[in-house]
C-alpha positions in Angstrom: -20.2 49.3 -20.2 -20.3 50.3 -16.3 -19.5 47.8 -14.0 -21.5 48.1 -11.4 -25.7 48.2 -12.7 -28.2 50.6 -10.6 -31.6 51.7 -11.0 -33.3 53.8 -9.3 -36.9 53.6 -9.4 -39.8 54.5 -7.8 -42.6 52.0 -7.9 -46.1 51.9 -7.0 -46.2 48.5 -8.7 -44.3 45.5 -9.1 -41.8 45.7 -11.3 -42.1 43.1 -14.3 -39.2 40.7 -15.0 -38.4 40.2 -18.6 -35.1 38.2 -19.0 -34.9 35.4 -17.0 -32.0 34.7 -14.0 -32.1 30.6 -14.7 -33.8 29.3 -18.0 -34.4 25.6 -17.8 -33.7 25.6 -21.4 -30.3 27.0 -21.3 -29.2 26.4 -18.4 -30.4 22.8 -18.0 -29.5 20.6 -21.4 -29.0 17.0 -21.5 -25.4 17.1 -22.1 -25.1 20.1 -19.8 -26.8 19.9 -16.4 -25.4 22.6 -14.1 -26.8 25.0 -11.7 -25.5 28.9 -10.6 -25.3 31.4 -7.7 -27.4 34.0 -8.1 -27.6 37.2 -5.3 -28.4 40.8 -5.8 -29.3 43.3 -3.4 -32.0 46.5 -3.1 -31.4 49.6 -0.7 -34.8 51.1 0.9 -34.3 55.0 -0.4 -37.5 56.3 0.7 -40.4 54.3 2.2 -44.3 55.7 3.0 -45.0 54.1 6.6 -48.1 52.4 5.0 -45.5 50.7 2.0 -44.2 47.0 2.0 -41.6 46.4 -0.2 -40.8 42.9 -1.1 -37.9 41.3 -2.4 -37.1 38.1 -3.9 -37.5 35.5 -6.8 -40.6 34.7 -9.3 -41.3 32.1 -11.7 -43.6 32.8 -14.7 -46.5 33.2 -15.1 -46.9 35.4 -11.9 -50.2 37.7 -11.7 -47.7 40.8 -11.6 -50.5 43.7 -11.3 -51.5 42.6 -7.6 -49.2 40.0 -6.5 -46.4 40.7 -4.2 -43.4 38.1 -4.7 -44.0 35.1 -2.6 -47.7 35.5 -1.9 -48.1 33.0 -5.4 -46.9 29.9 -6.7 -43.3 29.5 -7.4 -42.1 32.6 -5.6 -40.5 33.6 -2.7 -39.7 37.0 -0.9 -38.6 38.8 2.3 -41.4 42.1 3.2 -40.0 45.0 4.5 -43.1 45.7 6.4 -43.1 42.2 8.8 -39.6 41.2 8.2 -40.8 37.8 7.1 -40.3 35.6 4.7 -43.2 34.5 2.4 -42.9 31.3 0.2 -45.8 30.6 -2.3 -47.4 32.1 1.0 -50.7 34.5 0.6 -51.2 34.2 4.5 -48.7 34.7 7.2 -45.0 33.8 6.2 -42.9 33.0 8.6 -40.3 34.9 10.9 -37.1 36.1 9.2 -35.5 39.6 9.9 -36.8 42.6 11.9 -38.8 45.0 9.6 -36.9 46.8 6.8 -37.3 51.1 7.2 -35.7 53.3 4.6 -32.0 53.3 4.7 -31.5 49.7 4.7 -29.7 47.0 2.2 -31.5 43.5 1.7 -29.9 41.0 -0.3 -30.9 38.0 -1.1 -29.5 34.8 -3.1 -30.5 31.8 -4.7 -27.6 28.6 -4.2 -28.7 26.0 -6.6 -25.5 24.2 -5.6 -26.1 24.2 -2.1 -29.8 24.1 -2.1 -29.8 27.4 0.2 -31.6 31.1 0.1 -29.2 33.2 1.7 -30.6 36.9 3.2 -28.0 39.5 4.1 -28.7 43.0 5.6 -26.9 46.0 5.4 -23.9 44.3 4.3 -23.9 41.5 6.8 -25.4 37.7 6.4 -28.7 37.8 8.0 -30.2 34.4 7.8 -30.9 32.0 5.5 -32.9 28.5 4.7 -32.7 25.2 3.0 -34.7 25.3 0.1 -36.0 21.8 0.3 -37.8 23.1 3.6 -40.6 24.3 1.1 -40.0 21.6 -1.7 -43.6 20.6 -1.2 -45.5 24.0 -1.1 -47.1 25.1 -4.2 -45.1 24.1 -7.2 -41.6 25.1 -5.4 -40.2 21.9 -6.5 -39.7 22.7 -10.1 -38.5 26.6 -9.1 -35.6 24.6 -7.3 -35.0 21.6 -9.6 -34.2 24.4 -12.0 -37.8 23.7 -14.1 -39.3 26.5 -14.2 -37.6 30.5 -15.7 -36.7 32.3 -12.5 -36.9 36.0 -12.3 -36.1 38.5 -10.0 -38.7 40.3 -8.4 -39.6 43.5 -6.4 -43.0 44.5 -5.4 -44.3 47.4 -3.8 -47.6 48.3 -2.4 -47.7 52.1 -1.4 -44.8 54.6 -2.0 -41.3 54.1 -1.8 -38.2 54.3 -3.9 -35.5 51.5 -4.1 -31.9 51.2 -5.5 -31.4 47.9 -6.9 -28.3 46.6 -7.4 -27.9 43.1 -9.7 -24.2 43.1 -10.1 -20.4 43.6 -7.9 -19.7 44.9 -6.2 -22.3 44.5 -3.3 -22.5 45.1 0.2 -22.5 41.6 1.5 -19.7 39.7 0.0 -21.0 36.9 -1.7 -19.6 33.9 -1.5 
């Protein structure tokens, strides 16, 4: 079994979780109540100047055949095309990084624990947020109380390709 998981893909659509990251009904028992890290990073190959890609976290059911990641519900995501950072946010976002061109390394990672998304770039921490700043915006509360499946999630609208890289080791070291 290789130690270090990459696949290279090019997408014109989003690419559709199957296994989940965090199962509430695993991971979150009565006798067992305890919640992970979880981080993984994509590198830009190749992307079309009128491209976005998006990278983050989904809970199902997400409309996965027009939906970038966190444009719905339960989801959040940084876009390569704005930088920002979108939040169960269809509209605007908000201000995050400076936009992502081909070449690049965005990671991002979900701290149960420590109730913080953390964003790195290129191998260096970036920014990050509380994730109780968006406990009340469309049904975020049960993606961070651990109630909902979370999956990871990239979109694309456009062409590009993307290397994505879900275990060590990683650019950024994660802590």
């Amino acid at each position: 079994m290789k130690s270090r998981l990459e696949m290279i893909l090019s997408i014109y659509a989003l690419i559709k979780p199957r296994i989940p990251l965090l199962s509430h009904r695993s991971h979150f028992t009565v006798r067992y109540s305890t919640f992970d890290k979880f981080y993984y990073e994509v590198t830009i190959a190749t992307l079309n100047s009128e491209a976005c890609v998006a990278i983050g976290y989904v809970a199902k059911p997400y409309p996965v055949s027009f939906r970038l990641p966190g444009w719905n519900r339960a989801s959040l995501a940084i876009h390569s095309d704005d930088g920002r950072r979108y939040v169960a946010d269809p509209f605007a976002g908000r201000d995050c990084l400076a936009p992502i061109a081909a070449g690049h390394t965005v990671g991002i990672g979900l701290d149960f624990d420590a109730g913080t998304v953390t964003v790195s770039r290129d191998g260096q921490y970036a920014t990050g947020w509380s994730m109780y700043e968006h406990i009340e915006t469309r049904d975020m509360d049960g993606f961070y109380k651990g109630q909902l499946d979370v999956y990871a999630a990239v979109g694309v609208y456009g062409t590009a390709s993307v290397i994505v890289n879900f275990t060590p080791p990683f650019k950024y070291s994660v802590q």
